[in-house]
C-alpha positions as CSV (number, residue, x, y, z in Angstrom):
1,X,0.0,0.0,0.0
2,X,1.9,2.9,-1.4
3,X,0.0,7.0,-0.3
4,X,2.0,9.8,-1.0
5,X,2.9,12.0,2.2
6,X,1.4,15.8,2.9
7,X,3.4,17.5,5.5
8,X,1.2,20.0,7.2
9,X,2.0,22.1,9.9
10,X,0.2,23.0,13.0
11,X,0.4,25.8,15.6
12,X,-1.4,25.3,19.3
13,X,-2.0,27.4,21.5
14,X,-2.7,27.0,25.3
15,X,-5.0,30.3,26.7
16,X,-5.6,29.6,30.2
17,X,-2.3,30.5,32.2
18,X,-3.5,27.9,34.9
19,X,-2.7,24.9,32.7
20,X,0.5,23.6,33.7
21,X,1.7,20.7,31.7
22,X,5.2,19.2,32.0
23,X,5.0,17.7,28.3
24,X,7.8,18.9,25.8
25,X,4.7,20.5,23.6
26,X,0.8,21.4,23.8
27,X,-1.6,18.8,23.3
28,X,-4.8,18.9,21.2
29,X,-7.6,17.0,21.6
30,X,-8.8,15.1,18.0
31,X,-10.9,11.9,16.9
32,X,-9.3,10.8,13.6
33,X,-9.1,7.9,12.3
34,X,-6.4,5.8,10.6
35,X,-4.0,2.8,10.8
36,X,-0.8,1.8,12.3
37,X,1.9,0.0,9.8
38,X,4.3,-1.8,11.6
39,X,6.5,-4.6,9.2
40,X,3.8,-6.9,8.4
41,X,1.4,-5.9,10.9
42,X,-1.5,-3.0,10.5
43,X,-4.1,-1.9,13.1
44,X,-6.6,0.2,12.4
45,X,-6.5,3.0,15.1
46,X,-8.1,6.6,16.5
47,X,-5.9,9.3,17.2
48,X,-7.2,10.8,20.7
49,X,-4.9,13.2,21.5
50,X,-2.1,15.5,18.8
51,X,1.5,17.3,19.5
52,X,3.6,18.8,16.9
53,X,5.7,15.6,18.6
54,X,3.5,13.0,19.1
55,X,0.0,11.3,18.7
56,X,-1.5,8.8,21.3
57,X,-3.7,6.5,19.5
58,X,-6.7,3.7,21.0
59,X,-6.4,0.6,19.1
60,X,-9.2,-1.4,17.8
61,X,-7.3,-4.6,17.8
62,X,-5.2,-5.2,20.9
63,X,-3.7,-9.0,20.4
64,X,-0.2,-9.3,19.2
65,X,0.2,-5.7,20.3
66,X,3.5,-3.0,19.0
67,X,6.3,-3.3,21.3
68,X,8.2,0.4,22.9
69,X,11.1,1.1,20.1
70,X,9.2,-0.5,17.0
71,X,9.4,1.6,14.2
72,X,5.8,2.9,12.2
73,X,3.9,4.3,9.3
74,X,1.2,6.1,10.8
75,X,-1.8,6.3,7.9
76,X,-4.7,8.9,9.0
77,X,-7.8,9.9,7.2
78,X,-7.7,13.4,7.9
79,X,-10.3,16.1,7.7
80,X,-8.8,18.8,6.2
81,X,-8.7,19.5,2.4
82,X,-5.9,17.5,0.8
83,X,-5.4,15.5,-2.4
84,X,-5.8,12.0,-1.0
85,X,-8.0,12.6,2.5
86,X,-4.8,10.5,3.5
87,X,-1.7,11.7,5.9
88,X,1.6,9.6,6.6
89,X,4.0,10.2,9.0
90,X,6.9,8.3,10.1
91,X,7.2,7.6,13.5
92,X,8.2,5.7,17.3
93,X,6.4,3.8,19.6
94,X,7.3,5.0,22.8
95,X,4.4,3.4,24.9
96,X,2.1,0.7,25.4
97,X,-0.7,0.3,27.6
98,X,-3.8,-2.0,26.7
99,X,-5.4,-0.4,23.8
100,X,-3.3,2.9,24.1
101,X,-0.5,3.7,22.3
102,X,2.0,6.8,22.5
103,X,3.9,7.4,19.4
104,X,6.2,10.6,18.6
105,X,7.1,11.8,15.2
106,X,10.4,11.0,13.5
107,X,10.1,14.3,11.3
108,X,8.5,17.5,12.7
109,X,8.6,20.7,10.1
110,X,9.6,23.6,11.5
């Protein structure tokens, strides 16, 4: 399965000086839906949560689950105008835990 790659960048912004978070980058709050390619394994997956970083995802399919290191082709239907409706992106898996994944972006335009 070959989809060309759209690189689209994305400013956040926190406005309520209360928030104190102690992650590298502000976190957005999303529902899009996609897949996880991992060698010769794919789960289908929701993105729940979105950094300039990083994406944590649910799976649907939790057997046989990615392992912390494993490298990834993240495939996600996204809403926004593009050619395809599809968005790759490279990147880790840095955690695991049940159906929730943590990945973080191997390429981040600046």
């Amino acid at each position: 399965m070959q989809y060309e790659t759209h690189l689209i960048p994305v400013t956040l912004q926190i406005d309520d000086p209360n928030v104190v978070d102690q992650r590298q980058d502000a976190r957005l709050s999303v529902s899009v839906q996609g897949g996880l390619s991992l060698n010769d394994m794919y789960y289908y997956v929701e993105m729940i949560d979105l950094s300039k970083s990083g994406a944590r995802l649910t799976l649907e399919n939790v057997t046989n689950a990615p392992e912390v290191g494993q490298s990834a082709i993240l495939y996600l239907v996204w809403p926004f105008e593009i050619d395809s409706g599809l968005l790759s992106v490279e990147a880790t898996i840095v955690r695991v835990e049940k159906n929730e994944i943590a990945v973080h972006f191997n390429h981040v335009p600046l």
